[in-house]
RODO-2510 file (C-alpha; in nm, 4 decimals, decimal comma):
residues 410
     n   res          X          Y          Z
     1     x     0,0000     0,0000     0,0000
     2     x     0,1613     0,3149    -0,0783
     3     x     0,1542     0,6679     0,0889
     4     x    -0,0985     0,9251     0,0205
     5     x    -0,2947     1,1596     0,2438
     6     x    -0,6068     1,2919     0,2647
     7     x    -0,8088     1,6110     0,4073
     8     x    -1,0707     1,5981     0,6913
     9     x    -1,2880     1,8512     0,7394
    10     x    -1,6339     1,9286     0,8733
    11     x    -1,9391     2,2046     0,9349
    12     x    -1,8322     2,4206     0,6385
    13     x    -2,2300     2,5529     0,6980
    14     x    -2,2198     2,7719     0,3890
    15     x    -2,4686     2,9574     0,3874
    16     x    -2,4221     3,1091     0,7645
    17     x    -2,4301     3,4277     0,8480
    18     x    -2,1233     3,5813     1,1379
    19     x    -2,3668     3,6965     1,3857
    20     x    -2,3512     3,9292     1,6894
    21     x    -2,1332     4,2164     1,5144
    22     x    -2,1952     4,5594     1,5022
    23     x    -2,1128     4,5754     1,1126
    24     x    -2,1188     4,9775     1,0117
    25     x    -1,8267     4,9181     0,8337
    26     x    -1,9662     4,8962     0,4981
    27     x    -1,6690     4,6841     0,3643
    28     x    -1,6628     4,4875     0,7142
    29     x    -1,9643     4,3613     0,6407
    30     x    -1,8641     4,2240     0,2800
    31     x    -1,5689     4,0647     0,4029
    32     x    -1,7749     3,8769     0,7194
    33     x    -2,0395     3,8107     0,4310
    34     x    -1,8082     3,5769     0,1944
    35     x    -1,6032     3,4503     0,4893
    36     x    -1,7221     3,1078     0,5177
    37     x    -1,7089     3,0909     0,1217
    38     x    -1,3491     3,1904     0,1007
    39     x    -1,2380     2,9635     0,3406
    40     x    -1,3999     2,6569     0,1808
    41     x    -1,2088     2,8026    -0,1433
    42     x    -0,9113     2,8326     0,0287
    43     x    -0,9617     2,4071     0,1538
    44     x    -1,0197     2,3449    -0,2077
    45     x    -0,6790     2,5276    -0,3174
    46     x    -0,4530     2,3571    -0,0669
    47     x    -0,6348     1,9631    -0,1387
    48     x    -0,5133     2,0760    -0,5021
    49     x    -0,1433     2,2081    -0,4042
    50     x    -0,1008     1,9375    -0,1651
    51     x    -0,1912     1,6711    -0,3763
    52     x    -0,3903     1,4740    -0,1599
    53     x    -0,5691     1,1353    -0,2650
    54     x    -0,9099     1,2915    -0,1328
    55     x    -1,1297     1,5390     0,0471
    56     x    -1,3707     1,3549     0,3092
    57     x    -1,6486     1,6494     0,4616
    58     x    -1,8222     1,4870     0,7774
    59     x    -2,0983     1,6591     0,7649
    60     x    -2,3396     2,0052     0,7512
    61     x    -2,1856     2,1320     0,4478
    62     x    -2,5115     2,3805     0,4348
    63     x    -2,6609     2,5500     0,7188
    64     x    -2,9646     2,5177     0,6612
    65     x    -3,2052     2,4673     0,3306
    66     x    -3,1483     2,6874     0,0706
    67     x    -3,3101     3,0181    -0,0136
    68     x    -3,2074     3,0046    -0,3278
    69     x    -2,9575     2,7923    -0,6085
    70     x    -2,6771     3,0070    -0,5214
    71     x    -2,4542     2,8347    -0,2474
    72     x    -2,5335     2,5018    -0,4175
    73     x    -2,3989     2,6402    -0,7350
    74     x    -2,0931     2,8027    -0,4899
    75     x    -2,0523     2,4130    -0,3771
    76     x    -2,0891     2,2924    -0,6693
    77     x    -1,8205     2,5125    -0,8676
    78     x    -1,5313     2,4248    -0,5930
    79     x    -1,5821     2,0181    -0,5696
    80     x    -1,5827     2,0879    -0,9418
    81     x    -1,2363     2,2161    -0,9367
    82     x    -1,1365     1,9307    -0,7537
    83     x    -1,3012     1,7059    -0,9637
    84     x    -1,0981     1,8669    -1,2652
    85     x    -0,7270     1,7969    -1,0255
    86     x    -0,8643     1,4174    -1,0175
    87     x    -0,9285     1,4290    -0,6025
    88     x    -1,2901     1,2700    -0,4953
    89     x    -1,4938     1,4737    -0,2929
    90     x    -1,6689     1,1876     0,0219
    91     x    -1,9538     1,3444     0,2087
    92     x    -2,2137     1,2931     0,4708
    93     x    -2,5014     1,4638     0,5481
    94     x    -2,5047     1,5802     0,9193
    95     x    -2,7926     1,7579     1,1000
    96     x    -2,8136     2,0917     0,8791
    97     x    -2,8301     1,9507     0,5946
    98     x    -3,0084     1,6163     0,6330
    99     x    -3,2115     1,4661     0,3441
   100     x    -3,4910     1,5570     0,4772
   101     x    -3,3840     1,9180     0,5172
   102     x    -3,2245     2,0487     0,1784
   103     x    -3,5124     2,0457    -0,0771
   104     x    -3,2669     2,1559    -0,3539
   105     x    -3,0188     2,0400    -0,5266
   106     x    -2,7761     2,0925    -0,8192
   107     x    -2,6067     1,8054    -0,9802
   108     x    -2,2227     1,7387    -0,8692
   109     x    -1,9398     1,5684    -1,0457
   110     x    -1,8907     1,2517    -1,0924
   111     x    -1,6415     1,1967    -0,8199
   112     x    -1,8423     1,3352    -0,5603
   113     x    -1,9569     1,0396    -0,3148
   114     x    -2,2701     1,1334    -0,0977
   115     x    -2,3501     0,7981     0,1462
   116     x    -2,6800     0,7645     0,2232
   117     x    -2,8976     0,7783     0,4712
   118     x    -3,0553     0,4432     0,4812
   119     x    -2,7935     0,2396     0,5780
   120     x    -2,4040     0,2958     0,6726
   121     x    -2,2527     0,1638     0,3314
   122     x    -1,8902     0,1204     0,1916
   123     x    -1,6745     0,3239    -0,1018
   124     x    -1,3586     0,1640    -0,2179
   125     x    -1,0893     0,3294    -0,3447
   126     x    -0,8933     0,0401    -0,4862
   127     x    -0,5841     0,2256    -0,6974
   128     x    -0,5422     0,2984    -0,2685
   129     x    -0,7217    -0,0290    -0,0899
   130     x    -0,8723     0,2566     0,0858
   131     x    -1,2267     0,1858     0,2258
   132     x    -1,4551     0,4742     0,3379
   133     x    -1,7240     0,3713     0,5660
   134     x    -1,9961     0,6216     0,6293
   135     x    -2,3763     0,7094     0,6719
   136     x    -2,6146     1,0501     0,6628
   137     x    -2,8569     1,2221     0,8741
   138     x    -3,2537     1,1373     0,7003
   139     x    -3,3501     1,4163     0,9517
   140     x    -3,2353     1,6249     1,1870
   141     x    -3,2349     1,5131     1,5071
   142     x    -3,0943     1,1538     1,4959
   143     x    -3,1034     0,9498     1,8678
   144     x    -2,9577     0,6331     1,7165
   145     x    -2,5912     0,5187     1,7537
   146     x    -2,5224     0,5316     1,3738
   147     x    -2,1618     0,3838     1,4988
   148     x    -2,3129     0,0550     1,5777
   149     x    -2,4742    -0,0199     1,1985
   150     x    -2,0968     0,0347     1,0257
   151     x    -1,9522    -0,2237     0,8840
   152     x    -1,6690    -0,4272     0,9667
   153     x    -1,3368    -0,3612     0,8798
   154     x    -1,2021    -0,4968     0,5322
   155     x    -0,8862    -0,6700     0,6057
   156     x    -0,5789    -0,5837     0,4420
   157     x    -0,7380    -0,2196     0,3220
   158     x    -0,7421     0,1075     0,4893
   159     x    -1,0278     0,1702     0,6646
   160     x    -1,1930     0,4995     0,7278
   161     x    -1,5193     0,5770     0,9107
   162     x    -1,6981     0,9132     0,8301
   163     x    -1,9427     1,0254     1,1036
   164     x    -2,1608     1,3298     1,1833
   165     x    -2,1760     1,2600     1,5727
   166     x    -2,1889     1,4455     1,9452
   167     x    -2,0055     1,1258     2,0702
   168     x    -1,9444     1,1689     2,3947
   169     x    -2,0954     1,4765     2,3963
   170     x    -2,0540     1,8527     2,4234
   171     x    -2,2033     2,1249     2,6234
   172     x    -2,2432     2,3890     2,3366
   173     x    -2,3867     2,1477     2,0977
   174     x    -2,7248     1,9179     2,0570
   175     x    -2,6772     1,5237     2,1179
   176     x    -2,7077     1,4119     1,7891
   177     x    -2,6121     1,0335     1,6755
   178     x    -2,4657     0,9519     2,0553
   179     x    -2,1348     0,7043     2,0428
   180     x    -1,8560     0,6383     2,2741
   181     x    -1,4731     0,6266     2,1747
   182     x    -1,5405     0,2639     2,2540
   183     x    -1,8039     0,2285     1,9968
   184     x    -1,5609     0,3717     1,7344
   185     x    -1,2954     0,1583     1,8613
   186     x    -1,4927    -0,1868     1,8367
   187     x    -1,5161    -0,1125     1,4733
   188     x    -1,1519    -0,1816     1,3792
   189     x    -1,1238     0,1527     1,2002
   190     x    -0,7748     0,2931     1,1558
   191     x    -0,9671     0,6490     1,1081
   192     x    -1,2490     0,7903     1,2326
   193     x    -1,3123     1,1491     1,0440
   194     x    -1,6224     1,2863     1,3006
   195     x    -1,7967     1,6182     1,2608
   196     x    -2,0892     1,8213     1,4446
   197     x    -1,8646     1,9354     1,7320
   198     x    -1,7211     2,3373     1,6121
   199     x    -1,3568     2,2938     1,8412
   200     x    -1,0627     2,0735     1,7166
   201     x    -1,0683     1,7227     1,9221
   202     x    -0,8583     1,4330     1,9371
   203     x    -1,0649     1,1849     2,1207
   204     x    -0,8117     0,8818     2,0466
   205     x    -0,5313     0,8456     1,8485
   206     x    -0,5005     0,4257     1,8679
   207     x    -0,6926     0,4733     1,6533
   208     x    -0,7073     0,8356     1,5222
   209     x    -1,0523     0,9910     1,6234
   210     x    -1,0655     1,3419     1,5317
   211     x    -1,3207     1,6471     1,4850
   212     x    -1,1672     1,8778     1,2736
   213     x    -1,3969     2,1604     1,3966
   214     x    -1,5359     2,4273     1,1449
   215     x    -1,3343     2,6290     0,9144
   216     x    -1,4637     2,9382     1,0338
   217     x    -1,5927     3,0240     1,3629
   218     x    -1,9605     3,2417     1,3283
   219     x    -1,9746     3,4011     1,6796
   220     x    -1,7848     3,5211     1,9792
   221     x    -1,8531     3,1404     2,0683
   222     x    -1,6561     3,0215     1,8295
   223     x    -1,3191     3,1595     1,9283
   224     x    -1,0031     3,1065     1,7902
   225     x    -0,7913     2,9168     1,4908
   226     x    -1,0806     2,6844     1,2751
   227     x    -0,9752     2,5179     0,9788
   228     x    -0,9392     2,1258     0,8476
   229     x    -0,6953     1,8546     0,9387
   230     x    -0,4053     1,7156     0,7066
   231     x    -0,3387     1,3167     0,7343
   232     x    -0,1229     1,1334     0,6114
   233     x    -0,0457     0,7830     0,5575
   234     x     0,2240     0,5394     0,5125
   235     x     0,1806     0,1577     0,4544
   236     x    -0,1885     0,1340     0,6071
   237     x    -0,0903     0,3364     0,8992
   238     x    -0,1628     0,7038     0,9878
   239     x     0,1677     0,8502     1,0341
   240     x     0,0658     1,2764     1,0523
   241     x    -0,1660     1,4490     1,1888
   242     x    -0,1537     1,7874     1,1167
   243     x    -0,4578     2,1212     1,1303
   244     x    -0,4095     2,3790     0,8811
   245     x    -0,6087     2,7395     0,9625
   246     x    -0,8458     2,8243     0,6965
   247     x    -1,1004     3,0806     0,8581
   248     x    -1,0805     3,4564     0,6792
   249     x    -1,2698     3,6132     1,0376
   250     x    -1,1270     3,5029     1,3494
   251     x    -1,3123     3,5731     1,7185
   252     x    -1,1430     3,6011     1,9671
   253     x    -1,2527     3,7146     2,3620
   254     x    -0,9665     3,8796     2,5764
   255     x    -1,0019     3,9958     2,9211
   256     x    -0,8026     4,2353     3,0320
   257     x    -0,7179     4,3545     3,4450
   258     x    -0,7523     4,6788     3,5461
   259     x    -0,6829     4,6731     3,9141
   260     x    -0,3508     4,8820     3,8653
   261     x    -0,5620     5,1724     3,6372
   262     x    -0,5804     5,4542     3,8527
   263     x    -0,8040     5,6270     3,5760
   264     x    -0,9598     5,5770     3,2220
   265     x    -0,6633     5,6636     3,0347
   266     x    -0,4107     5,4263     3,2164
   267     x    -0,7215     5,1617     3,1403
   268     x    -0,7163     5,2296     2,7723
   269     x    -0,3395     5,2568     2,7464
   270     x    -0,3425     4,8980     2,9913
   271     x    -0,6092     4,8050     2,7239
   272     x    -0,4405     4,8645     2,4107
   273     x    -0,1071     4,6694     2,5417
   274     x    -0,3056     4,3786     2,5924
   275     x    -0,4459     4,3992     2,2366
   276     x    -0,0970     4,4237     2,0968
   277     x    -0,0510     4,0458     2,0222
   278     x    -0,3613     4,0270     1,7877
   279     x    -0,1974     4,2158     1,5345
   280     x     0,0181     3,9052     1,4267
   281     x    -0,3117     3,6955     1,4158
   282     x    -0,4884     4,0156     1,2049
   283     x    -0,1719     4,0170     0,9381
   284     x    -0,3259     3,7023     0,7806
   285     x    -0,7265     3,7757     0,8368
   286     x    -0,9718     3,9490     1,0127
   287     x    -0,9735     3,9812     1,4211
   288     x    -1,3057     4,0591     1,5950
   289     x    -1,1955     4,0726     1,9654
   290     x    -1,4915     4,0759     2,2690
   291     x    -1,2459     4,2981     2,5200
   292     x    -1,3800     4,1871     2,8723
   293     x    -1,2630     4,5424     3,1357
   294     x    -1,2099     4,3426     3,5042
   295     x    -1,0672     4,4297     3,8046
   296     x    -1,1580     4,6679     4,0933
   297     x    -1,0254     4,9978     3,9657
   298     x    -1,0856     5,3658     4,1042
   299     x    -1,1976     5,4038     3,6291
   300     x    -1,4682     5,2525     3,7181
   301     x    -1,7065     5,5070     3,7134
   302     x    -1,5375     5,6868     3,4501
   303     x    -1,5286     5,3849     3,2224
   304     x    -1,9269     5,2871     3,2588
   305     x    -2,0460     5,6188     3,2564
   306     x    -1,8616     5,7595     2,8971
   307     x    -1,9156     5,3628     2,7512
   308     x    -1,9713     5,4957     2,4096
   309     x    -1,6639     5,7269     2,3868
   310     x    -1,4750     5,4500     2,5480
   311     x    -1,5629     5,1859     2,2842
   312     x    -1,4415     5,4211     2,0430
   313     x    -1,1228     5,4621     2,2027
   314     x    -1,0959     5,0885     2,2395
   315     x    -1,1684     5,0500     1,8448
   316     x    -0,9015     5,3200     1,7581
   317     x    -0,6355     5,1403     1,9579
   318     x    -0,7205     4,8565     1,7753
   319     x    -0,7037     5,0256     1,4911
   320     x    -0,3821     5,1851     1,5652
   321     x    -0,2442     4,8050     1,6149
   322     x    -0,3764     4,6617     1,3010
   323     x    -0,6515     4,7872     1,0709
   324     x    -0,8340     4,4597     1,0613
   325     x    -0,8249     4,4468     1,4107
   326     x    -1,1923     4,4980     1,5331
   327     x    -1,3979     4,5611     1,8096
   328     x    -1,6900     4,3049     1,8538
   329     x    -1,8219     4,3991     2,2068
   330     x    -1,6723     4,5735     2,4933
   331     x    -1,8070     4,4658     2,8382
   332     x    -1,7367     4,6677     3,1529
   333     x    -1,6940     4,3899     3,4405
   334     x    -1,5013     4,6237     3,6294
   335     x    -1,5978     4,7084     4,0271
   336     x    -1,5491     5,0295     4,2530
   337     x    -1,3034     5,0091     4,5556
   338     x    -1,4766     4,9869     4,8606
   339     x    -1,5287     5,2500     5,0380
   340     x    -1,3707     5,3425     5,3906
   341     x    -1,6807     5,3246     5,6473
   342     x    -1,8312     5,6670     5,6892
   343     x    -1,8390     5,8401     6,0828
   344     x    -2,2300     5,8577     6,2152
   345     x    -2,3751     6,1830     6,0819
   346     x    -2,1506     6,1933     5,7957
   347     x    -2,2756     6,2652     5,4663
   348     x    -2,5075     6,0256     5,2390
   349     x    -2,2851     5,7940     5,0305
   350     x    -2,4900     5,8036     4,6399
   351     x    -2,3601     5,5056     4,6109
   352     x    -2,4491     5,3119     4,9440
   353     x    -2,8035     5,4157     4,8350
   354     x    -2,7735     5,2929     4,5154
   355     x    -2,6156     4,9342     4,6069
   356     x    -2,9453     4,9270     4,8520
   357     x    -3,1647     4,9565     4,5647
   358     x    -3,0261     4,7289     4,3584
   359     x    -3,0918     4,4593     4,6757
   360     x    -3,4480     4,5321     4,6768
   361     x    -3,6650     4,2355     4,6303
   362     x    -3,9506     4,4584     4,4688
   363     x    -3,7457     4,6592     4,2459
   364     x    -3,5641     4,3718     4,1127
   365     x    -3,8721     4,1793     4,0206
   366     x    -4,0464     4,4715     3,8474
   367     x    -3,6910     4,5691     3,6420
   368     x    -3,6547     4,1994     3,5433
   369     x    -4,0044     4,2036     3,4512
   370     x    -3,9205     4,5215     3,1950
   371     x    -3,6141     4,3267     3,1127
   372     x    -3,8359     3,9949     3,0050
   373     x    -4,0571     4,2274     2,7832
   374     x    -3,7659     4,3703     2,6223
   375     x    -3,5727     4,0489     2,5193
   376     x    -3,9233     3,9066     2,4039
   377     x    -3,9694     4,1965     2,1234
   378     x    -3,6027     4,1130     1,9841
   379     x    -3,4636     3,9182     1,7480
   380     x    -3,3760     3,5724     1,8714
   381     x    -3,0581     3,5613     1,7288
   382     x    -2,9683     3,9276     1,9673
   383     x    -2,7193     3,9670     2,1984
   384     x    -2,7399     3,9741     2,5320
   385     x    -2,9888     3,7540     2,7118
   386     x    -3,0825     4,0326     2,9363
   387     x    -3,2486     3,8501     3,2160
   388     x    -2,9272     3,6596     3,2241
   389     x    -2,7162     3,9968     3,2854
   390     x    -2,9318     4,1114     3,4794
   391     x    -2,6444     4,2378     3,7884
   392     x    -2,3993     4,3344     3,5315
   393     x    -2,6960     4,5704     3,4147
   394     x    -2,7445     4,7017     3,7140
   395     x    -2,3795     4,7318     3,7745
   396     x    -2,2857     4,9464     3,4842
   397     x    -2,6245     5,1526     3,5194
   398     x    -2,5136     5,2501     3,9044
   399     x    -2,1248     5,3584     3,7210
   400     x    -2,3032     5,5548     3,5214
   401     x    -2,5068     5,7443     3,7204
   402     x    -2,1926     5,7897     3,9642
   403     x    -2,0339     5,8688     3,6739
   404     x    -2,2750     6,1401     3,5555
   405     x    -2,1965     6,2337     3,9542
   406     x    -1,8352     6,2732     3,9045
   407     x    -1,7553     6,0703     4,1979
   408     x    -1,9686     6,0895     4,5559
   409     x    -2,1403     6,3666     4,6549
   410     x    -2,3786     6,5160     4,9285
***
């Protein structure tokens, strides 16, 4: 059997939109618009310059069903390309884009293997004695083990299993076609190419169980490097292992301590410092940071009560950095020092009186109340659950008001 190798990937979910940016940028908004696209492009061009003996996609290569012909077209046009270099495209259908799901279609190339949904079936690639194993999603939500109805390894040949799977399962995603590593094992596979879960994962490598992760993250939740996995083999065994980056947008969340920023300028210029290693990342594609302020800091106050100008200060530090460097969210999670116990008959503290409102029973059930009415008239797809942030709320609406203040007064 002679060496080749082979690219895993999974969740390409064309058709996605990048949410929870504030996209004024008119450009900005192209560039987070054809994101997803390029990257898949970008997969396609390196299977081609690499050479590789095929291209296996575990699943959700759409988000969703399509509005209209044009990502299938898009899809079509880049396992076309491969088609042309002689590489195979080998697909399953995860939950996105389950039979039962994509009502379109557009016809693909001859080399493109889709396994159905029916039953787990076989492909051989004999000029390799390479056999694929794999099986689809008919709908959605699929409860049964899939692992269990694979076949059994083909002696002699190089087996690889292609599965759209939570396995052992994962907080931030739905339980869909539940396996263990065990499972997997038990089928004598020497590699199992998984998708569904969005992080790179090696659950095993005797033998070599891998989610790829998507190639390119859509949210704040989907923080850094997403791309495919290279592998390579040598005389029936996997001998590399190896990601490659492919996403064109890259989130990324950083949090950054305050507690030594005796006012809002030594917090931007402690802010902007902390930044400075993104601009390496941004030289190759797009950053959109979620800067996290923390710490108890005497900017406080300052910092919650000018938010505005100091998200614009924040974006032009960025921007002073890198210019692709941008500014996704800025949350103030700051605090206020304590203050030093007032005398009896000393002045009223604004802010004692404030931090006993905030602890009343009766104004925090009609405020979450307004709150609840609020998050129920926007989109679904908005950020933030407000009920959910409900203290941080009322922490950044008592620094502004002090704020407004310009410190405590009588």
């Amino acid at each position: 059997m002679s060496g080749f190798s082979f690219i895993h990937a999974a969740d390409l979910h064309l058709g996605s939109p990048l949410s929870g940016l504030a996209t004024r940028d008119a450009e900005l908004a192209r560039r987070l618009a054809t994101a997803g696209r390029q990257a898949f492009e970008d997969l396609v061009t390196q299977a081609i310059e690499r050479r590789v003996a095929f291209v296996v996609v575990a699943g959700d290569i759409y988000d969703g069903d399509w509005a209209d012909n044009t990502i299938g077209l898009f899809f079509a046009r880049q396992v076309a390309r491969l088609d042309r270099a002689g590489i195979p495209t080998i697909l399953v259908r995860g939950n996105h884009d389950a039979e039962s799901v994509i009502t379109r279609s557009i016809t693909l190339p001859p080399s493109v293997h889709v396994f159905p949904a029916a039953r787990a079936e076989t492909l051989r690639l004999e000029s390799l004695r390479v056999a694929v194993h794999g099986r689809s999603f008919q709908a959605r939500a699929v409860e049964e083990n899939l692992s269990l109805t694979y076949p059994a390894a083909l002696p002699g040949w190089f087996n690889l299993g292609v599965l759209h799977t939570s396995c052992t399962g994962h907080a931030a995603h739905e339980t869909y076609a539940p396996c263990s590593v065990a499972d997997l094992t038990a089928r004598g596979y020497d590699y199992w190419a998984l998708g569904h879960i969005h992080e790179y994962a090696e659950l095993s490598q005797d033998p070599w169980i891998v989610f790829p992760g998507n190639i390119q993250g859509r949210s704040v939740r989907e923080c850094g490097a997403k791309g495919a996995v290279l592998v390579e083999v040598a005389d029936g065994r996997v001998t590399g292992v190896s990601r490659f980056p492919l996403d064109r947008a890259r989130f990324e969340q950083v949090t950054v301590d305050l507690s030594e920023a005796a006012d809002t300028r030594a917090a931007l210029e402690t802010v902007e410092t902390t930044l400075r290693p993104l601009a390496e990342v941004a030289a190759q594609r797009l950053v959109l940071v979620r800067v996290h302020l923390a710490g108890t800091t005497p900017a406080h106050d300052g910092l919650s009560a000018d938010r505005e100008n100091v998200t614009a200060e924040i974006q032009a530090a960025a921007h002073r950095l890198h210019e692709d460097i941008w500014l996704e969210r800025l949350k103030i999670e700051t605090r206020r020092p304590r203050a030093p116990v007032e005398a009896p008959g000393a002045a009223i503290d604004p802010a004692v009186l404030l931090a006993d409102l905030d602890r009343d029973p009766d104004f925090r059930s009609r405020a979450k109340a307004a709150l609840a009415e609020i998050g129920a008239r926007m989109p679904a797809t908005a950020e933030p659950d407000l009920e959910a942030e409900f203290d941080a709320l009322c922490a950044e609406a008592e620094a502004l008001i002090l704020g407004r203040l310009g410190g405590r007064h009588c």
